[in-house]
C-alpha positions as CSV (number, residue, x, y, z in Angstrom):
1,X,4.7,-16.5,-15.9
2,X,5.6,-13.2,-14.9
3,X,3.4,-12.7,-11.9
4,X,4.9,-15.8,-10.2
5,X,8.2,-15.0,-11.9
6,X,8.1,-11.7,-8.8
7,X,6.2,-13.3,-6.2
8,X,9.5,-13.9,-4.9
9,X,10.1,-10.8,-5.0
10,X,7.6,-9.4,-2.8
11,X,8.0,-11.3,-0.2
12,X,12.4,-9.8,-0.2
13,X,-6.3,3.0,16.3
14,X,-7.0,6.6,14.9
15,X,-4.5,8.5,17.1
16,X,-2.5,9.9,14.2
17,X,-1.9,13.9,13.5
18,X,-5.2,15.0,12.1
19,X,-5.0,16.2,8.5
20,X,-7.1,17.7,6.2
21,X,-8.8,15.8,3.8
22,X,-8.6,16.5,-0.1
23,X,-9.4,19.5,-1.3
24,X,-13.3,19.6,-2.4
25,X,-13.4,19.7,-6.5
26,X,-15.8,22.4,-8.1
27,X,-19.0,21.7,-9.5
28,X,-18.2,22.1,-13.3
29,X,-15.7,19.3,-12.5
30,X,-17.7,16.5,-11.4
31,X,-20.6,15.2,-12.8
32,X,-23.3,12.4,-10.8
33,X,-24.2,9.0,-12.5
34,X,-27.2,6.8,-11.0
35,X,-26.8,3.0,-11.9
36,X,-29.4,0.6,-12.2
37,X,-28.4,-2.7,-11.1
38,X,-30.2,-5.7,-12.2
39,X,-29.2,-9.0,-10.4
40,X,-30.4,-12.5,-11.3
41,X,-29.5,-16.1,-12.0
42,X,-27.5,-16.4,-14.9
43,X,-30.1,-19.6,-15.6
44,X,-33.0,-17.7,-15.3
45,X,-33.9,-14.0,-16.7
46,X,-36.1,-13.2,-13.0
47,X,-34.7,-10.2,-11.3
48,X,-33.3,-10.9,-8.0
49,X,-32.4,-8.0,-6.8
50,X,-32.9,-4.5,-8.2
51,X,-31.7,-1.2,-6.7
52,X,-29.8,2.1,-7.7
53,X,-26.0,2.9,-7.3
54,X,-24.9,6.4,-7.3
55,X,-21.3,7.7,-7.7
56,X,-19.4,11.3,-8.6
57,X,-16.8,11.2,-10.9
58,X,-14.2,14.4,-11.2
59,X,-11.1,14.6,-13.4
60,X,-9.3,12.6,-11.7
61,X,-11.5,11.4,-8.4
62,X,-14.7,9.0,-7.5
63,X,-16.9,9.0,-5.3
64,X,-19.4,6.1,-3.9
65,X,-21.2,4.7,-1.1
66,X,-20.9,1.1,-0.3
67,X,-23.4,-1.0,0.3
68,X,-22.2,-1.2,4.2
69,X,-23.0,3.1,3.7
70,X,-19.4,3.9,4.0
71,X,-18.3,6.5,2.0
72,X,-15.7,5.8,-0.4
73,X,-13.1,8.7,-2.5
74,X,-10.3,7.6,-5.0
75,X,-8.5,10.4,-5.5
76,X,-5.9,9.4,-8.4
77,X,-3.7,12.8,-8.1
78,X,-2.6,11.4,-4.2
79,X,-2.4,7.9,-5.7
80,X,-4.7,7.1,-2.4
81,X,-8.3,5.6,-1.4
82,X,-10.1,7.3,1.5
83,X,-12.9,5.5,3.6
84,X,-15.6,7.2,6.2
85,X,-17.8,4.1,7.9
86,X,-21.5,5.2,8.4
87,X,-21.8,7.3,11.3
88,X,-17.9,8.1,11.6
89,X,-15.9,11.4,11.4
90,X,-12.4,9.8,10.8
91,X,-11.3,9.3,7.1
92,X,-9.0,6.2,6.9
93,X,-6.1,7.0,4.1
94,X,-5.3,4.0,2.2
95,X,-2.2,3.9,-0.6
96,X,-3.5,2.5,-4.0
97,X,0.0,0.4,-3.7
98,X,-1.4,-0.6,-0.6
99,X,-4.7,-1.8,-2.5
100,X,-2.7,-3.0,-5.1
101,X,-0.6,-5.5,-3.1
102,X,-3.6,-6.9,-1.4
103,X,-5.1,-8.0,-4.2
104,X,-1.9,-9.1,-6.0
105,X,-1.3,-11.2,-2.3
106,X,-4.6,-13.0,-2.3
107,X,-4.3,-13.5,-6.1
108,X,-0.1,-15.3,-5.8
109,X,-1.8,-16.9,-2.6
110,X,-4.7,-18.7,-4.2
111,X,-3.1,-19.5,-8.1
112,X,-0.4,-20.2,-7.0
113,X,1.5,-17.2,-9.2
114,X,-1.0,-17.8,-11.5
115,X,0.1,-21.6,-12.2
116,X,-3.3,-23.1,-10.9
117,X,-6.0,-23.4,-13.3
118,X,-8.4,-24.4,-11.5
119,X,-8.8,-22.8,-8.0
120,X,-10.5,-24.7,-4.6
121,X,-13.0,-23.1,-2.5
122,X,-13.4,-26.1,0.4
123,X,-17.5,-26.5,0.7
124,X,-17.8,-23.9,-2.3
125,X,-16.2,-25.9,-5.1
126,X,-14.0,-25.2,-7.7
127,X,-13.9,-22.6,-9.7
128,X,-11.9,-21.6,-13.2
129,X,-8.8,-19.3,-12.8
130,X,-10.5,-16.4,-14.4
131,X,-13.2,-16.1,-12.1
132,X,-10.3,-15.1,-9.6
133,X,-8.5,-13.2,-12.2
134,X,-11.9,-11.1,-12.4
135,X,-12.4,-11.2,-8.2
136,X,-8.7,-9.9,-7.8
137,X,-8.1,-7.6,-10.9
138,X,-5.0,-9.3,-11.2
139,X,-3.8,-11.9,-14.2
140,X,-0.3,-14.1,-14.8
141,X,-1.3,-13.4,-18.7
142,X,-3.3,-11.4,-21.1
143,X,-5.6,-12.8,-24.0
144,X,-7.7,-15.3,-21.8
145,X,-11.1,-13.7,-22.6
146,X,-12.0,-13.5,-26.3
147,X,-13.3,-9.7,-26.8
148,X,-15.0,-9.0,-30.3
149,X,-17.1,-5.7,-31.3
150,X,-20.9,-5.1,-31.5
151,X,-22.5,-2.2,-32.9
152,X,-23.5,-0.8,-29.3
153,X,-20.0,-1.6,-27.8
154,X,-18.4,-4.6,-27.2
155,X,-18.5,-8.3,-25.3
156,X,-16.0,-10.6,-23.8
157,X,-16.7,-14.7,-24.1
158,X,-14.9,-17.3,-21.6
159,X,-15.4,-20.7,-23.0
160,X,-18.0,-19.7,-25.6
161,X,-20.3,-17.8,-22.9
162,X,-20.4,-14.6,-22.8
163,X,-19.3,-13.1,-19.4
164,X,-19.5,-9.3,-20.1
165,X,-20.5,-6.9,-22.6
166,X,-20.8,-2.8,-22.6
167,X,-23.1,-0.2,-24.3
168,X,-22.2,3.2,-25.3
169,X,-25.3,3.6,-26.5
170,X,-26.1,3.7,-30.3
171,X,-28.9,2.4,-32.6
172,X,-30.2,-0.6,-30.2
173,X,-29.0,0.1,-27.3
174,X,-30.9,-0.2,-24.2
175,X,-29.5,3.4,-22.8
176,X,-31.4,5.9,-22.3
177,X,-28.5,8.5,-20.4
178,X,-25.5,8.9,-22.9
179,X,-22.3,6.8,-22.2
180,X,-19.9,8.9,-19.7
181,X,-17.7,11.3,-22.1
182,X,-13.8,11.6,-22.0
183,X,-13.8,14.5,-19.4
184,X,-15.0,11.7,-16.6
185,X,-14.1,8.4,-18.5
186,X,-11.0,7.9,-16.5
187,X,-12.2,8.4,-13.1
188,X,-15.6,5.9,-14.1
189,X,-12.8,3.2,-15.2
190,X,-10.8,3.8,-11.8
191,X,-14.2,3.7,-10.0
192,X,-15.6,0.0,-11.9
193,X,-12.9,-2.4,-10.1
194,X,-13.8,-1.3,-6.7
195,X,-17.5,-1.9,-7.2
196,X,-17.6,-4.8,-9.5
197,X,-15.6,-8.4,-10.1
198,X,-13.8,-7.4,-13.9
199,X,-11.5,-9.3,-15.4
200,X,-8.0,-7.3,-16.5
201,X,-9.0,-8.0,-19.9
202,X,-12.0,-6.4,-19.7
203,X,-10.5,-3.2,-18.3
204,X,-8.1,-3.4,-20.4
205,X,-10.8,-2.9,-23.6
206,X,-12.6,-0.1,-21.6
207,X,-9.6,1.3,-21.2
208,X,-9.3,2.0,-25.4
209,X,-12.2,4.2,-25.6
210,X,-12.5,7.6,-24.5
211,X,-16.1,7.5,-23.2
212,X,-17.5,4.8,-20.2
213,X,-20.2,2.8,-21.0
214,X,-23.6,3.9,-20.1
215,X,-24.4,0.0,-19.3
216,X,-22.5,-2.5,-19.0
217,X,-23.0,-6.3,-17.8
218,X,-21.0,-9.2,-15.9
219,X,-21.2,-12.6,-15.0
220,X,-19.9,-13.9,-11.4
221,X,-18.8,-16.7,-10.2
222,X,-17.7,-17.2,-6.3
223,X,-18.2,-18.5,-3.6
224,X,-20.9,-16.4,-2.9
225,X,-22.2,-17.3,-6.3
226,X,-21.4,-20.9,-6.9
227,X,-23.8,-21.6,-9.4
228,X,-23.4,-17.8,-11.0
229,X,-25.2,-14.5,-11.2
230,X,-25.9,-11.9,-13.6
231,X,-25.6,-8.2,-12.6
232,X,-26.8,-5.2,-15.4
233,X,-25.9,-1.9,-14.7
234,X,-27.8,0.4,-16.8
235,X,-27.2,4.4,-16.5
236,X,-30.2,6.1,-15.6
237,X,-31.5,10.0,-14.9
238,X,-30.2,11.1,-11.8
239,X,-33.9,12.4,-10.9
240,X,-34.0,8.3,-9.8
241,X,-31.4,8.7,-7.9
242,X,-31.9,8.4,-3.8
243,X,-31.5,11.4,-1.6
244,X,-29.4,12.8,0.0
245,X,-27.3,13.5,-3.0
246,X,-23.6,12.3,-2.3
247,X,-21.3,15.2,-2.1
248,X,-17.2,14.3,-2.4
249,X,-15.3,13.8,1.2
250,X,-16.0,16.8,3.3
251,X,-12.9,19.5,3.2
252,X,-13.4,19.4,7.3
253,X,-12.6,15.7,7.9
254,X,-10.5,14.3,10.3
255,X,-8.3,12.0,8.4
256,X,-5.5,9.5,9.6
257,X,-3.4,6.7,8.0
258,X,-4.4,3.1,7.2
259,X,-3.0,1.2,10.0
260,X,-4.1,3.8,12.9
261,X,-5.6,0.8,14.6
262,X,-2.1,-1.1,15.1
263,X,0.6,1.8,14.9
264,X,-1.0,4.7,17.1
265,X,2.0,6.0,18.6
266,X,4.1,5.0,15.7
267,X,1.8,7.2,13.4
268,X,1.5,9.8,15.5
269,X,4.8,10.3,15.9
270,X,5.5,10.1,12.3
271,X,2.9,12.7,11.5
272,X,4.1,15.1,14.1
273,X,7.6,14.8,13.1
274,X,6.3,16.2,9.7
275,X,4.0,18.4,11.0
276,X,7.2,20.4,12.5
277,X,7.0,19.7,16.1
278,X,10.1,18.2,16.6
279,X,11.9,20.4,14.3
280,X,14.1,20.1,11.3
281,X,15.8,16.5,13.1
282,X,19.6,16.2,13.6
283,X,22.1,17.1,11.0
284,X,25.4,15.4,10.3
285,X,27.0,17.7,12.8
286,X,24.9,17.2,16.2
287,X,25.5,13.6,15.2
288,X,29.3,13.6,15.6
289,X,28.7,16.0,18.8
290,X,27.0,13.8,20.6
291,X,29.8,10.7,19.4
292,X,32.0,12.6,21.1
293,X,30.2,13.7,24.0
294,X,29.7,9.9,24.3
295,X,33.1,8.7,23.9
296,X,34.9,11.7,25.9
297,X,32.0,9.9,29.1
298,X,33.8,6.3,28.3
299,X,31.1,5.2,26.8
300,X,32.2,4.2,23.5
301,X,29.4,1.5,22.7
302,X,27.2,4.0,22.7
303,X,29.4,6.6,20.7
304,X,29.3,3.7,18.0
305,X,25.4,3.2,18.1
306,X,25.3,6.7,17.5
307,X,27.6,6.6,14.7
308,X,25.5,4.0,13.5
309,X,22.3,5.6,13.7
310,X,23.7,8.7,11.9
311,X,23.7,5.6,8.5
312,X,20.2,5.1,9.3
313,X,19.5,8.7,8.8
314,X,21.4,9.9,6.1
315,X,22.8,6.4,4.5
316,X,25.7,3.8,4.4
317,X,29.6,6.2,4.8
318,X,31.3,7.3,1.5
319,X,34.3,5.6,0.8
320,X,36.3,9.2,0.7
321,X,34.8,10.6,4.8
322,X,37.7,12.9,5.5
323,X,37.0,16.1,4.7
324,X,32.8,15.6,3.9
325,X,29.8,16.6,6.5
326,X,29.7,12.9,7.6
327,X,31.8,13.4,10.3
328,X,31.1,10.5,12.3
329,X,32.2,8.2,9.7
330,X,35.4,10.4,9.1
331,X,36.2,9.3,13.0
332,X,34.9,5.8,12.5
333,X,38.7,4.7,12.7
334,X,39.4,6.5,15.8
335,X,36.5,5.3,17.9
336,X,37.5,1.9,16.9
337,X,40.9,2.8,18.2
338,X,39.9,4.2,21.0
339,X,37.5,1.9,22.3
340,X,39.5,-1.6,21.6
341,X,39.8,-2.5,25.5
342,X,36.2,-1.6,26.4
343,X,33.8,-5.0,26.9
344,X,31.0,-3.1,25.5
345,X,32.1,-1.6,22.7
346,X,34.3,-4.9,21.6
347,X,30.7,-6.8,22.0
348,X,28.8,-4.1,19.9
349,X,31.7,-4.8,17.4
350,X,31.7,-8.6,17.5
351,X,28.2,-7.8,16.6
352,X,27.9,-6.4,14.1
353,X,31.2,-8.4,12.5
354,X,28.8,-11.4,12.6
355,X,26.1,-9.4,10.7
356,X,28.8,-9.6,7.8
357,X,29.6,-13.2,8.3
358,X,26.1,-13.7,8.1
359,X,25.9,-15.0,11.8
360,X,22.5,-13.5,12.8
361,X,22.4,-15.7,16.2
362,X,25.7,-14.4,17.3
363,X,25.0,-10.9,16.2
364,X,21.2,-10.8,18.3
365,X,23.1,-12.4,21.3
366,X,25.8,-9.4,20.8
367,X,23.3,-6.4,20.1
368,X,20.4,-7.3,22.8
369,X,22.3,-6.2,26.0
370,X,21.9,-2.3,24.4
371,X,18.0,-2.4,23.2
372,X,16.8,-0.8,26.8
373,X,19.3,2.1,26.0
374,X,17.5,5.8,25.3
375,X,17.6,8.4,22.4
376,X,19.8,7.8,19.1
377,X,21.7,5.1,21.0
378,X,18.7,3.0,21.8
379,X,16.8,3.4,18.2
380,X,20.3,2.0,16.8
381,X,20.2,-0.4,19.1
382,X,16.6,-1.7,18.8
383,X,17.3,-1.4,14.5
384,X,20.3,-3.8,14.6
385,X,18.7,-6.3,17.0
386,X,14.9,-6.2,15.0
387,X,16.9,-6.9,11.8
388,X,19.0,-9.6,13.0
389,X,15.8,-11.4,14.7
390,X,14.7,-11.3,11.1
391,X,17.2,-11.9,9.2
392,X,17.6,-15.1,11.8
393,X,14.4,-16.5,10.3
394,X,11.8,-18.7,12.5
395,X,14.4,-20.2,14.2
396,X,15.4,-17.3,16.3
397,X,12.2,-16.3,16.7
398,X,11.8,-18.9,18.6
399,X,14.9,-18.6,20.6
400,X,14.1,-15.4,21.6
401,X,10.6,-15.0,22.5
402,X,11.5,-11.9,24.5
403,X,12.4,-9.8,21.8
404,X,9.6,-8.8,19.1
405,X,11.3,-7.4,16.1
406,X,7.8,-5.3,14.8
407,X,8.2,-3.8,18.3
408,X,11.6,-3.3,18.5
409,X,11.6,-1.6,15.3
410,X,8.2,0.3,16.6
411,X,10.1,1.8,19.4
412,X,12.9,2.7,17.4
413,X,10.8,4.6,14.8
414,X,9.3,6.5,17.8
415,X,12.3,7.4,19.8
416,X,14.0,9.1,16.5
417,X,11.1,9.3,13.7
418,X,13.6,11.5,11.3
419,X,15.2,8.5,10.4
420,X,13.6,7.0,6.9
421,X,15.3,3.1,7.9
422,X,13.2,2.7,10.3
423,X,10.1,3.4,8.4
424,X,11.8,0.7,5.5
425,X,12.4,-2.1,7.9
426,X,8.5,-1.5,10.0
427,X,7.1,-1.4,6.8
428,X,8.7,-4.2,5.2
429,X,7.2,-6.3,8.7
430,X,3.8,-5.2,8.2
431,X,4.2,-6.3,4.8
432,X,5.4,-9.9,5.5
433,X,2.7,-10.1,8.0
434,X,0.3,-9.3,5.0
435,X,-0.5,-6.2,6.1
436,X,-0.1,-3.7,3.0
437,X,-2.2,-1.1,4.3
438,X,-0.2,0.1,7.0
439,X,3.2,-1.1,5.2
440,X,2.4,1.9,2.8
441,X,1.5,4.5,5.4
442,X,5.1,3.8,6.6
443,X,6.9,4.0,3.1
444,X,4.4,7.3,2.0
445,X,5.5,8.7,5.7
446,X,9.0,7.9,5.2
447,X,9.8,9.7,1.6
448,X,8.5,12.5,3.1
449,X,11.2,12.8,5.8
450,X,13.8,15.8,5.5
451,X,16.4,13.6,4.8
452,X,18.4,11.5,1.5
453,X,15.8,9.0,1.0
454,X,18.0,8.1,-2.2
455,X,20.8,6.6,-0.2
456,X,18.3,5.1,2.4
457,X,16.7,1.4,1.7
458,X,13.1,3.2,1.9
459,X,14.3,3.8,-1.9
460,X,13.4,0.4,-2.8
461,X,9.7,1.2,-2.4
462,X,9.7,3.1,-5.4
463,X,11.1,-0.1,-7.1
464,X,8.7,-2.0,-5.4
465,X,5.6,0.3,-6.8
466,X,7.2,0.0,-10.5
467,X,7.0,-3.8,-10.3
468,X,3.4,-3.5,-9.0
469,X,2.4,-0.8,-11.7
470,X,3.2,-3.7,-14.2
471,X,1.4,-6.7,-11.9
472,X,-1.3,-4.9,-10.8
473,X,-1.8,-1.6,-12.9
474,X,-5.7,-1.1,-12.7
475,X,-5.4,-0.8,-8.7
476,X,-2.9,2.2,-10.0
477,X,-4.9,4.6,-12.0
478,X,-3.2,7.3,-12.9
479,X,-0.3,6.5,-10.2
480,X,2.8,8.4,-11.5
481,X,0.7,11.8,-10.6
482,X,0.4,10.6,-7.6
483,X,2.3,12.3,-3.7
């Protein structure tokens, strides 16, 4: 199946800059929907629970409340999902990839890439694949649910029961609003996973019509509802809706990055760094310099981690140096020259020679001696020795319980945050750790950078996003507009 076909693939606090939060759409583009939700036992027709939903749709934004009162925003043109808790003033930015591969995570996790059909809860039983399929957004195959027409709209059936069905409001219907039209369709369709269980098939139907129903039904099965429930939302007149009315996220809030919490200083200095405090970064240039500086001192290890770290910044050397702006690497030959009687710089070397001969033990053993060095030297340092600790596996781990390779590669980030590798390799940790959230605040901080991100390895999250757009595309609405 395809979605197991790239599992293997993906697996290859609020201290950050303040920001401004989206800018606050005009009335004439938004318009308010109050939702009547109906929840009972899908064995019995008695109303369990009855209450009204509000949301704001724009062009290409929603707005909610959660049922926990925090305030919710998808904004589709920054491809990003903001969240204000009840009583808070920070705004928590979130990536829609990041939202995306969470849900794709616990969906691989649980089916097993989509190969289990039948899916164990412990003391909640078992339940079908679909029910997951329609928990996660997220499906290893189209075509489960059998959609057919009705005059009002349409309905979905799973095993001859009918788990869904939508109103756009015609003779019979039981609307009394009209359905949503195509100005605010879009943004009502973005809005629907994050508020309700529905199966990719499903969306995949609204998706054809230009207008969102104006009521719409589901059928759940979880762990929370083993034995099911039925929820009807029914479109009413916002005079029923509650007060205060919900406006979209305040122009004036305080917003920071998804992963504040863990990565304070990491995000902070990230966000300074493209706020302009530090500058425009290093060029090419003040990179050889300082080679030099280091080499014409003796110390020629360190003239090589900062030859290093200049690949880190603006990517692996050409093949043809001599005569480009990547100086160091057009004098590459010379410091190895120059340094081949000095024990540290021969050690560095050994080093990284064992990188290539895919000796990861030997090349950590080699690179640790330099991680307590300062400035370019030291981020190269901490770099090479984080990504051998990984690339050793469990085992060195293990071995070396002294180094952390997610703080190693912290530190490094912070002592030079112009350099996108470091925001590839930190991400990619968060991410093995299942931790999309702040993975993506790395990779959306990181192609912001001044520098190549083409000939970086931060370029592979934009391969990464593609493959998700496919696996997980209604987590992505509108996604290709998005930074």
């Amino acid at each position: 199946m395809r979605l197991f076909a790239f599992a293997a693939c993906l697996f290859l606090t609020p201290a950050a800059s303040a920001q401004t939060a989206p800018d606050v759409r005009t009335a004439p583009e938004e318009i308010q929907a109050a939702w009547r939700v109906e929840t009972s036992r899908t064995s019995s027709i008695d109303i369990l629970n009855d209450q009204t939903r509000v949301a704001r749709y724009g062009r290409d934004w929603a707005s909610w409340v959660t049922q926990s009162d925090a305030q919710m925003w998808l904004d589709m043109s920054q491809g990003a999902l903001f969240a204000r808790a009840a009583d808070q003033d920070t705004v928590v930015r979130t990536s829609l990839y990041a939202e995306a591969r969470r849900h794709l995570d616990i969906y691989v996790a649980l089916s097993e890439g989509g190969r289990r059909d039948v899916i164990s809860f412990g003391n909640a039983g078992t339940f079908d694949r679909v029910w997951l399929e329609a928990a996660t957004g997220v499906a290893s195959q189209t075509g489960t649910l059998a959609v057919t027409d009705t005059p009002t709209g349409f309905i979905a059936l799973y095993n001859d029961q009918v788990v869904f069905s939508a109103d756009y409001g015609a003779e019979g219907s039981r609307c009394d609003v009209p359905a949503i039209g195509p100005e605010h369709a879009s943004s009502a369709l973005a809005w629907l996973p994050y508020v309700a269980p529905i199966h990719p098939d499903i969306l995949a139907r609204l998706s054809e019509d230009a207008r969102f129903p104006c009521a719409f039904s589901f059928v759940v099965y979880s762990p929370d509802s083993p034995a099911g429930r039925l929820e009807r939302w029914t479109r009413t007149s916002e005079a029923d809706a509650p007060e205060p009315v919900m406006p979209p996220m305040p122009q004036d809030s305080v917003q920071v990055y998804a992963g504040a919490d863990r990565l304070r200083a990491v995000l902070t200095a990230a966000t300074d760094t493209l706020d302009g405090v530090y500058g425009a970064g290093p060029d090419t240039a003040e990179f050889f310099e300082e080679s030099q500086r280091l080499q014409e001192e003796g110390d020629f290890a360190g003239a090589l981690l900062v030859q290093i770290q200049e690949t880190h910044h603006f990517g692996p050397c050409p093949e043809a140096s001599i005569g480009s702006a990547r100086l160091t690497c057009a004098y590459a030959s010379a410091l190895a020259l120059a340094g081949r009687q000095d024990e540290a710089f021969q050690a560095l070397a050994a080093g990284l020679d064992a990188l290539k001969r895919n000796n990861p033990a030997l090349a950590v053993e080699r690179f640790a001696p330099f991680v307590d060095r300062e400035g370019h030297a030291g981020a190269a340092a901490r770099l090479l020795t984080a990504n051998a600790l990984i690339a050793w596996g469990r085992v060195g781990l293990q071995a070396r319980p002294d180094l952390d390779p997610a703080q190693l590669l912290a530190e490094a980030l912070i002592m030079d945050p112009f350099a996108p590798d470091a925001y590839w390799h930190l991400g990619q940790r968060y991410l093995a750790a299942g931790a999309p959230g702040p993975a993506w605040s790395l990779f959306d901080l990181g192609r912001q950078l001044p520098r190549p991100i083409q000939a970086s390895p931060l370029a592979e999250a934009d391969t990464l996003e593609n493959r998700m757009s496919d696996l997980a595309p209604y987590w992505l609405p509108h996604v290709e507009t998005a930074r």
